[in-house]
C-alpha positions as CSV (number, residue, x, y, z in Angstrom):
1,X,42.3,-8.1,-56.1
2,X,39.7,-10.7,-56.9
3,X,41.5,-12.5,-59.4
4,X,45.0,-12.5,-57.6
5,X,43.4,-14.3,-54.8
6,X,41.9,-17.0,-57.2
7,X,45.3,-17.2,-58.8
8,X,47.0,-17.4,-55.3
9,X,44.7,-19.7,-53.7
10,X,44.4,-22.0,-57.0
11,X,48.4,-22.4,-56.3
12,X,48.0,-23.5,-53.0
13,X,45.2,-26.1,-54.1
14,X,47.1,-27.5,-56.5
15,X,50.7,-27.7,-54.5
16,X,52.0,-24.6,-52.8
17,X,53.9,-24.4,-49.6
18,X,51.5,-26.5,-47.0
19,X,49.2,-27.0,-49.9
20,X,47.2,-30.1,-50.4
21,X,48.6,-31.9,-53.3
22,X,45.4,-33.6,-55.1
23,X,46.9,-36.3,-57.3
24,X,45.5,-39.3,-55.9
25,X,41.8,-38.2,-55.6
26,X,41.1,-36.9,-58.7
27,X,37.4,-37.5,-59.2
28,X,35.3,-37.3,-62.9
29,X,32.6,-35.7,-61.4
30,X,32.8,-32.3,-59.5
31,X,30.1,-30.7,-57.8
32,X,28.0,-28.2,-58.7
33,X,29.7,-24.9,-57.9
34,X,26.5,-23.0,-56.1
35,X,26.2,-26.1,-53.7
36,X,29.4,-25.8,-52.7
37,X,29.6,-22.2,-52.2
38,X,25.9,-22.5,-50.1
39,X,27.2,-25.1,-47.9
40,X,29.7,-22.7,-46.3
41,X,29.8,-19.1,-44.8
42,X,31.7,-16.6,-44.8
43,X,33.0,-16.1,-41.4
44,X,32.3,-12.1,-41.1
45,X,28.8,-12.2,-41.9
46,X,27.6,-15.4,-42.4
47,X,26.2,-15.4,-45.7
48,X,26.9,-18.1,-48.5
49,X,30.8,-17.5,-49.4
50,X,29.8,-16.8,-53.0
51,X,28.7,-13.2,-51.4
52,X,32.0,-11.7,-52.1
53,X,31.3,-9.1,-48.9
54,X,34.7,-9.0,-47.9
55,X,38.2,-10.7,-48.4
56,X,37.4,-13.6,-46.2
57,X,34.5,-14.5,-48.6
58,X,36.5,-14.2,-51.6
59,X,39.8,-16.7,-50.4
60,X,36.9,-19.2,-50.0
61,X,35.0,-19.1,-53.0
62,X,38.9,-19.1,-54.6
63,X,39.6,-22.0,-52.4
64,X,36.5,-24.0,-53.4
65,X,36.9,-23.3,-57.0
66,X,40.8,-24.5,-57.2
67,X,38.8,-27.7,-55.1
68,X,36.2,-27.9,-57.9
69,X,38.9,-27.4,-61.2
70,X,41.2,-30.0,-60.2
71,X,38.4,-32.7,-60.6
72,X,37.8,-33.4,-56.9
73,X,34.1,-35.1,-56.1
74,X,31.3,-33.5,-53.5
75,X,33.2,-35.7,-51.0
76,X,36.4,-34.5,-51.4
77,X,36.0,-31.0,-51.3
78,X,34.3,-30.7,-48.7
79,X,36.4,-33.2,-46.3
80,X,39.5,-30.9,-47.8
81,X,37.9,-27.5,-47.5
82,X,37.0,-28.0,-44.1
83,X,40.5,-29.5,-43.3
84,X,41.4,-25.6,-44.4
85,X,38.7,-23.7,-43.0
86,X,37.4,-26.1,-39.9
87,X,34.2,-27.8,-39.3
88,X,32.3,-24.4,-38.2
89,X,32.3,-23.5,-41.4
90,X,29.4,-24.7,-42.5
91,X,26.3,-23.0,-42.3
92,X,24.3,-26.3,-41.2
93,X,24.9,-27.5,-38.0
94,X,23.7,-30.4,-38.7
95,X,26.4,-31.0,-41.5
96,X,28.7,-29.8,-38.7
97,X,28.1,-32.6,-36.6
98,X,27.7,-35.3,-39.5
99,X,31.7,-34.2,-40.6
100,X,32.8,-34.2,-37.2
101,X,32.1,-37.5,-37.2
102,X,33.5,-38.2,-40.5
103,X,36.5,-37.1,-39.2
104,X,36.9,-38.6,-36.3
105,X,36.5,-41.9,-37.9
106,X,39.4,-41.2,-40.2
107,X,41.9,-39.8,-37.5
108,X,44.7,-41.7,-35.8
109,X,44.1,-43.0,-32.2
110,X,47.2,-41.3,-31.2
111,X,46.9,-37.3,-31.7
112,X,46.9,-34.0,-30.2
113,X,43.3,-32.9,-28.9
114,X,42.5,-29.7,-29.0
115,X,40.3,-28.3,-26.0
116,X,39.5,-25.1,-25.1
117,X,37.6,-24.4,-22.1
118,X,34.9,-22.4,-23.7
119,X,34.1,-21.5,-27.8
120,X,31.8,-18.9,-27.0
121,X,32.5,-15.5,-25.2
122,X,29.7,-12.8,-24.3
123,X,31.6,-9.8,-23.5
124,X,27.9,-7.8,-22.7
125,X,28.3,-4.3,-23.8
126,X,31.4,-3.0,-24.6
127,X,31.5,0.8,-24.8
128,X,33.4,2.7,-27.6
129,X,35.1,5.2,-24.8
130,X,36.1,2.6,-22.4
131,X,38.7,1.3,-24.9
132,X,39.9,-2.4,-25.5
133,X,38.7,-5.4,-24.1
134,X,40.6,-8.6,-23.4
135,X,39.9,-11.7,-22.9
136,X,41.7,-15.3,-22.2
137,X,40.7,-19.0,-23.0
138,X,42.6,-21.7,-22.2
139,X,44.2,-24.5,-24.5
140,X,44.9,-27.7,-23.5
141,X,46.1,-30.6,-25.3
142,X,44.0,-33.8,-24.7
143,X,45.6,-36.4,-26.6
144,X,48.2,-38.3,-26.4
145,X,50.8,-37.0,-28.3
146,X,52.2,-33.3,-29.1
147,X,49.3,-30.7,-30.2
148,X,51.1,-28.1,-32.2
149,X,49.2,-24.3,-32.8
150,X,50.0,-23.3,-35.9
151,X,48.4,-19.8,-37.2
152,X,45.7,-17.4,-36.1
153,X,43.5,-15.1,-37.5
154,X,40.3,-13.5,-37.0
155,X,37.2,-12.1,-38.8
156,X,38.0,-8.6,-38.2
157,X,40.3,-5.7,-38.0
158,X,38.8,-4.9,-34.8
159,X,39.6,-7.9,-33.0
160,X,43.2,-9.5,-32.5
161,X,44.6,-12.5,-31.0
162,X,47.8,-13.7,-29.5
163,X,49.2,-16.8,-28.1
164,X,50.7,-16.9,-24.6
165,X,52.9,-19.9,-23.7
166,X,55.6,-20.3,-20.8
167,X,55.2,-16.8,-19.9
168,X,55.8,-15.3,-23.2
169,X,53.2,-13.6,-25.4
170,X,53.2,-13.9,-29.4
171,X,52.7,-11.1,-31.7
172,X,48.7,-10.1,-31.8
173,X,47.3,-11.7,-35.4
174,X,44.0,-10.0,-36.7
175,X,42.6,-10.7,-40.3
176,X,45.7,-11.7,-41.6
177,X,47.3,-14.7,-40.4
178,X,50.2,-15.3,-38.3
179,X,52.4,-18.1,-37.6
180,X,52.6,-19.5,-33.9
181,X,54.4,-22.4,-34.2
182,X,53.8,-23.5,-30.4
183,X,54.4,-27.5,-29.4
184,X,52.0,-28.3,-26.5
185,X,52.8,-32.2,-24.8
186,X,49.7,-34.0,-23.5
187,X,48.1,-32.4,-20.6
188,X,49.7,-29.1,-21.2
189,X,47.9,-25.4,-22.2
190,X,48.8,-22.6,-23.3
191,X,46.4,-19.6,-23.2
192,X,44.2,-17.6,-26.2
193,X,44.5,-13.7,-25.7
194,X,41.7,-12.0,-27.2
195,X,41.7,-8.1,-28.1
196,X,38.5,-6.2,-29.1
197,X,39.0,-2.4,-29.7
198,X,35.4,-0.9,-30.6
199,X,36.9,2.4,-31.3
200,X,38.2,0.6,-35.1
201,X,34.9,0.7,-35.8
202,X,33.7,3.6,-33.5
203,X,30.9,4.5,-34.7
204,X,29.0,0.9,-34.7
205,X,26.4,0.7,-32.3
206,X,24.2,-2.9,-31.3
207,X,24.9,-6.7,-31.6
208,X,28.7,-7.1,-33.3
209,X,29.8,-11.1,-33.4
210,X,33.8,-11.9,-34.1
211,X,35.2,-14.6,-34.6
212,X,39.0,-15.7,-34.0
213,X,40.2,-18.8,-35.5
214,X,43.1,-21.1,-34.2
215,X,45.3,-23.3,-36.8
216,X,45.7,-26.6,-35.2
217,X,47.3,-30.0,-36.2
218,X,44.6,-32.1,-34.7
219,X,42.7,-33.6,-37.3
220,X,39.8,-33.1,-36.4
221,X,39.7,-29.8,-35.3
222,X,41.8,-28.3,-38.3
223,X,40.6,-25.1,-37.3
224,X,39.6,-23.9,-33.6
225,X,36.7,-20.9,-33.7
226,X,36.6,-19.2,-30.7
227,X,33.2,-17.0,-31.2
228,X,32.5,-13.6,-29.2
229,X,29.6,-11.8,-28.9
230,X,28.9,-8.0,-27.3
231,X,26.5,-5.1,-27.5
232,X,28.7,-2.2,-28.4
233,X,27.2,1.2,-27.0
234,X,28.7,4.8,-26.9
């Protein structure tokens, strides 16, 4: 499994379908690897992405390393990783703000925004008999031009996602990714359905965190996290 996903994610590197072709930025000095990898988490648990704990971990290390291979400076992969993985990647959130800037530097005046009315959801305790909880967050486009969603995916096989727009309701996305494909103009929202179901992992008891992650085309908010937080009990 390990080495299909650094053979699959090395092809998307270097020029899959929606890949990021490299040719032009080509550096003679790549980073060192374990900087990399300790710069960014893995979004289940947290730790460094070299910790191979799950799946999640593993794309990114895979992701990085294609980075690294095709010659890319410090810079460079870690303005293209984020532009894969989004800005709350990074385990510093200090680095988190000093890229946010970066990026907003280097976007286009006119773009789609990205706002959701809140990042951070505390569902309190959740108990395993009472079944699935669900929760909405609304989208909005800020900018000034069309925002398109275009994936989701979460950290989790326990929590799903879905996109509701004009009435309708997408298929629910969990840990792997979907395709959305919704246009919103300026001004408009669509809204963020959120699905935990504590029985998947039933017999979990305490603090659980999940995470649920958006594809957008803003630039600089590649990736929308949408964090929640709960206390699951009997």
């Amino acid at each position: 499994m390990r080495r299909y996903l650094l053979l699959l994610v090395a092809g998307m590197v270097l020029g899959g379908s929606g890949a990021m072709l490299l040719s032009k930025t080509v550096s003679a000095t790549p980073p060192e690897r374990e900087e990399i990898y300790n710069l960014f988490q893995c979004p289940c648990c947290g730790q460094p992405i070299s910790a191979g704990c799950c799946e999640l971990a593993i794309e990114r290390q895979a992701y990085a390393d294609g980075l690294i291979d095709a010659g890319l400076g410090r810079e460079e992969v870690i303005l293209r990783y984020i532009e894969r993985y989004g800005i709350d990647s990074f385990r510093d959130q200090k680095l988190r703000e000093e890229y946010r800037q970066k990026l907003l530097e280097r976007a286009p005046e006119n773009r789609g925004v990205v706002k959701a009315e809140t990042t951070e959801l505390d569902l309190g305790e959740v108990s395993v008999a009472g079944g699935t909880v669900v929760r909405d967050v609304r989208i909005t486009n800020a900018g000034n031009r069309e925002l398109e969603l275009l994936s989701l995916y979460t950290s989790c096989s326990c929590t799903t996602a879905s996109i509701v727009y004009r009435g309708y309701e997408s298929e629910r996305y969990g840990m792997e990714a979907g395709s959305i494909n919704v246009g919103l103009e300026p001004g408009e929202s669509a809204t963020l359905r959120i699905y935990y179901d504590p029985t998947v992992h039933s017999d979990l008891r305490g603090l659980v965190i999940r995470s649920v992650y958006l594809r957008t085309s803003d630039p600089v908010t590649p990736v929308l996290t949408v964090r929640l937080r709960l206390v699951q009990v009997e």
